[in-house]
Every structure is written in C-alpha cells, then in structure tokens.
N, C-alpha and C positions, 0 to 999 in steps of 0.2 A: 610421865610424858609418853605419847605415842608411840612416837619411832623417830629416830636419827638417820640425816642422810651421811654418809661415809663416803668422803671419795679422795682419792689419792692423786695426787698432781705429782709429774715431772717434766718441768721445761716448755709449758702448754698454756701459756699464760695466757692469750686469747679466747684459748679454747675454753678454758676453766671459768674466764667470765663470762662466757656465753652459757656455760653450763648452768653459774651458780643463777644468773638471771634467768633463763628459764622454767629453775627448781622454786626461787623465787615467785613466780606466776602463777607455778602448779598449785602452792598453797600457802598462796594468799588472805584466800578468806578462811584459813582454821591455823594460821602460823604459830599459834601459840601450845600446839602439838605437836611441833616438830622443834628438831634443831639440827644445823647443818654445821657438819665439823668437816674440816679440809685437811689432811695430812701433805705437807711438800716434803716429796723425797728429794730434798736438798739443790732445788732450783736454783739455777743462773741465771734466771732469763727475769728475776723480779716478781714472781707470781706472787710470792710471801708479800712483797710490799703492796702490789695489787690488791692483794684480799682486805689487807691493813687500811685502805684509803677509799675502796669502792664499798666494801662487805663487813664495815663495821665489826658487826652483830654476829659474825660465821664463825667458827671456834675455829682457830689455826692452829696446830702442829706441826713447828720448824722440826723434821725431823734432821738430823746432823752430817747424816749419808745416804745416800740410796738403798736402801733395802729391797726397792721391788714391793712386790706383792705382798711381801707381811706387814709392809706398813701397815696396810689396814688395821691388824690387830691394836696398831697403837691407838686409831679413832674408837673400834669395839671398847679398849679399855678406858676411855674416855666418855662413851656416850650413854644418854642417861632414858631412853628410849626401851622402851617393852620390845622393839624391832629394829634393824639395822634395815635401811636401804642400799644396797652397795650398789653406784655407779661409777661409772668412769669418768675422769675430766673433761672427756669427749664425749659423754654421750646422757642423756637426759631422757626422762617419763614427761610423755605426751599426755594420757590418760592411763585411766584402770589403777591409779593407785590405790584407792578410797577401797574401792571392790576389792582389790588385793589385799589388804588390811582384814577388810571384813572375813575374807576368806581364812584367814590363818587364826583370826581369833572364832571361829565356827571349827577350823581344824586345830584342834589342841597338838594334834600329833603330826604334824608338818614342821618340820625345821627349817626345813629353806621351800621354799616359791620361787620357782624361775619364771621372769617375766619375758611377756613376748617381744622379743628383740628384732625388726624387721629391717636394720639395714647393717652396713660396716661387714667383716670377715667372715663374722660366723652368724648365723639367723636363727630362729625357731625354726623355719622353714626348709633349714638343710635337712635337718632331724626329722621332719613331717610327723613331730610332736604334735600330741592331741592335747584339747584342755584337760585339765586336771589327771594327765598320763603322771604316771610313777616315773622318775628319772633314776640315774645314777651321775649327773654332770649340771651343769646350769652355766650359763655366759654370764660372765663375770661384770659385762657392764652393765647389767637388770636383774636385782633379785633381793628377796628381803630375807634375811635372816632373825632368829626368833634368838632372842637374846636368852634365852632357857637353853637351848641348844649351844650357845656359845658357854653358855656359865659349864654346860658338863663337857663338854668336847674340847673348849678351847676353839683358836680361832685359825688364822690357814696355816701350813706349815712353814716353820722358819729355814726349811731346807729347801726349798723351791723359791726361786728367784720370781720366777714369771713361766708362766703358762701351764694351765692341767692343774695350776689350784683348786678349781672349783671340782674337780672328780676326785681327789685325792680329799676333797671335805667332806663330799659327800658319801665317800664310804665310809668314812667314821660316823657321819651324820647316820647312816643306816644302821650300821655296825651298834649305835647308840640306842635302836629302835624306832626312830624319825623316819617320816617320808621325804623325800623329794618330788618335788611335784612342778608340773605346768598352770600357769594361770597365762588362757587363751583372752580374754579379755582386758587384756592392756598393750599397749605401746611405748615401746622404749627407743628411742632414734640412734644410733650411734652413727657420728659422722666420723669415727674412722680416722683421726688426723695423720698423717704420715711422717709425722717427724717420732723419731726413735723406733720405727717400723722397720725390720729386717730378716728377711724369708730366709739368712742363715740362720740368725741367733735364735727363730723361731723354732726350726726344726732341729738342731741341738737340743732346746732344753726339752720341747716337747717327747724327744725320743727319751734324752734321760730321764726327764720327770714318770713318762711314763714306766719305763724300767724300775724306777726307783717303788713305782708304788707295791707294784707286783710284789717285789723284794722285801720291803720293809712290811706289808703287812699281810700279806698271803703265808697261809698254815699247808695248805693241801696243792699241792703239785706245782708250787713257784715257779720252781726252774721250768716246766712245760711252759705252763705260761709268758715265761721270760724267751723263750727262744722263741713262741710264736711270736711276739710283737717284734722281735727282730727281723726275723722274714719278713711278716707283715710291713714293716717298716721300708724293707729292700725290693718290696715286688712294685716301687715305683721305676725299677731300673728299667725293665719289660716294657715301659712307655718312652724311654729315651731318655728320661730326666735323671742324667748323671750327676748333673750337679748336686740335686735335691737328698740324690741316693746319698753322696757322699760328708751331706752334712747330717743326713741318718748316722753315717758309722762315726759320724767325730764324735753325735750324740751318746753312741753304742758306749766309745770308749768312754767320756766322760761320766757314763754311770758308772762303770767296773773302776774307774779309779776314786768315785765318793761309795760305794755300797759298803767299804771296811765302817766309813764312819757312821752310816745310818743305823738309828737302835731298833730292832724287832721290837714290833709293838705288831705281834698278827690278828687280826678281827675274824668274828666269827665265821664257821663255814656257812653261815647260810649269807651273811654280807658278800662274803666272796662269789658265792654264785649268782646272787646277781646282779652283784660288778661283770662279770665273766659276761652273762647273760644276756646284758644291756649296752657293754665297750666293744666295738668292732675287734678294735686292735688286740683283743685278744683271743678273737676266735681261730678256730684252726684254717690254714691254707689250703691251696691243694697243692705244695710240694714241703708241706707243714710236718709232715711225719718221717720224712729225711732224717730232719733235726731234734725232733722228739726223742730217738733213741739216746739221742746224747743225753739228756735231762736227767739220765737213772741216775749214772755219779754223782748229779751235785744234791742229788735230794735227800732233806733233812727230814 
C-alpha cells in the first residue's frame, strides 16, 4: 500500500468529519492506495460512533485514555502504508500530495516531508521556509513520514504529551542520518478548531518539552543550552507579557521535576549542531552569558 493517513481525534467530532470527507475527495480516484486509520483519544463527544456509522471503511482505534500526541504511534503501529500522512482532525491536504509522494520516493534519504501549512497557529510561512530547505521541526498537522524511518527510530516520544513532538523527532530523525525537508508545493488548511486550545497549557509544555530535549539527548554543553532557553523563554517579560512569562517558569519547573525520570539517550554531535543551528530557542541572548557561567557545575 502507498501510504496511510494517521490522524488522532479528541472531542472534535465535526471537525474530524469534515476532515475525514475531505481526505475522502483528495483520493478518490487512487483510494485503493491509501488507507485512513483514525485514533480517538478517548472521546466524549461520540466521534468513535460517528466514524462507525458515517466512515465505515476508516480503521478506528478506541484508544482507552488520552494519551495526547503518542497516540499516533498507536495508527504507525497499525498502518500498512510504505508512508504515514500525519494530519490533524482539524486540518486536511488541499493539493501537492501526489508530488509529495513522488518526492520522497525520488529521495530515498528524507524521513519526514513537512508539508506547506498556510493557515491555523503555526504556518510554513512564520519560518519563511524555502522548498526543499533542510529542517530540524515540521507542523505536526501536514507531513508524511516514511515508514523506514519509523521502523528504526520508532515513533514520537511517549514523554511528551503535546507540543514540540515534531523537533524532538526530528533530531533523532537526523541523528538517524534522514533529512528533514520542505515540500513548497502543497497545501495543507488547518482550520484551527478552538476547543481544547489553551495559551497556558501551551506554553508549559512547550517550555518543558523544550528543556526536556536539550537534557535527554545533548552530549556537549547541555546545561549551556538549557539555561539559554530559559532566558530565551523569559525575555518575553521585557514586552509586558507577565502572564505568558509565568507559565514559562511553571514550564521551567515542571521539567526539573520529570528530568530524574527521563533516560539519556544523547545523539550525535553533529545532530546536535544542527538542532542548535536551526532552533531559535537555543541560541545565545544578549543577557545569555550572565547565566552561562552557571552551566560549568552541572556539566557532565
């Protein structure tokens, strides 16, 4: 088989049939190379029975609880597709998939394809990504992954609930020898729903998660790295936004109280450079070297 669309629903039950109908559309006239498998992380709202009564034919996985973002791994382990398409329940491929396709089996050594995503939170165009740029990240609601790269990497990590999955894959993805790459010639709509949407919960995990990656798999100068995205993370205070600053340090603390249980698994120094290279949030500040001095003690 082709490729498999993978997408994880919670509590979005409208949204998800609008998705699965216009996944439906896209391919139509080659459906018998694809297959669309649905994970519900343990909806209320009847989505599992929606699929069951509209979408026949879509593979369901009742998952039991919400897991967040690893669900996915449960569709990966499921689908039977040479590619993964990972979309969100909100958001769906206009065109450029066919190309998209073509492109990864022309690049044998692309592991994931970030597709061009033009509307919802985060865009291609925040990035002012070029086509076929080297990444180190991809938006999680457009992008195919190459089921080779899942068989050696495994799939996102079961330590992250939500947010900063996809950079936290793609430096293993690199770390594996895989590129990450842009495909400029597609559209992916994401409408963004608002329900389960929260600029705290966001910026907690996004601080921890970020912290956490530094930590778990950086060999050469961690703790540096770790105390610049903490700055970096606090130089929103300098704009007024208190609020925002302060769900930074709940994020801060909630990594130093999971970093005992996360396992060192460090990846190479050349992945980490350019992780370093290509993620803001870990470049140096300009009041960045205050705190640097601190990093000597904790370095392993």
């Amino acid at each position: 088989m082709k490729a498999s669309f993978v997408i994880v629903n919670y509590n979005r039950r409208e949204e998800l049939i609008f998705t699965l109908s216009k996944t439906k559309e896209l391919i139509k006239e080659d459906d018998n190379d694809y297959e669309i498998i649905v994970v519900d992380n343990a909806s209320t709202d009847g989505s599992a029975d929606a699929i069951k009564n509209h979408f026949p034919d879509v593979i369901l996985i009742e998952n039991p609880v919400n897991t967040g973002a690893p669900a996915w791994n449960l569709g990966f382990e499921k689908a039977k597709g040479d590619y993964f398409i990972i979309i969100d329940d909100d958001s769906h491929i206009d065109f450029g998939l066919k190309e998209a396709l073509a492109y990864m089996d022309t690049n044998q050594d692309v592991g994931v394809l970030a597709l061009n995503v033009v509307s919802g939170p985060y865009t291609s165009d925040m990035w002012d990504w070029e086509d076929g740029q080297e990444l180190v990240g991809f938006i999680g609601c457009g992008a195919i992954l190459r089921r080779e790269t899942y068989e050696k990497i495994g799939g996102y990590a079961d330590w992250m609930f939500l947010y900063v999955n996809e950079w936290e894959y793609s430096l293993r993805c690199i770390n594996a020898g895989y590129h990450v790459r842009f495909f400029a010639n597609s559209k992916v709509t994401h409408r963004a729903s608002k329900t389960h949407r929260s600029s705290k919960r966001l910026r907690v995990f996004v601080t921890k998660h970020e912290l956490g990656i530094v930590y778990k798999h950086f060999s050469v100068n961690r703790w540096k790295y770790i105390f610049r995205i903490m700055i970096n993370n606090l130089k929103i205070l300098k704009y007024g936004q208190f609020k925002y600053g302060w769900y930074n340090v709940i994020g801060m603390f909630k990594f130093f109280q999971m970093r005992k249980s996360l396992k060192y698994t460090p990846v190479s120094a050349q992945a980490q450079q350019v992780f370093v290279e290509n993620f803001d949030i870990t470049k140096k500040s300009a009041f960045g070297f205050i705190f640097e001095g601190l990093t000597k003690k904790f370095r392993k």
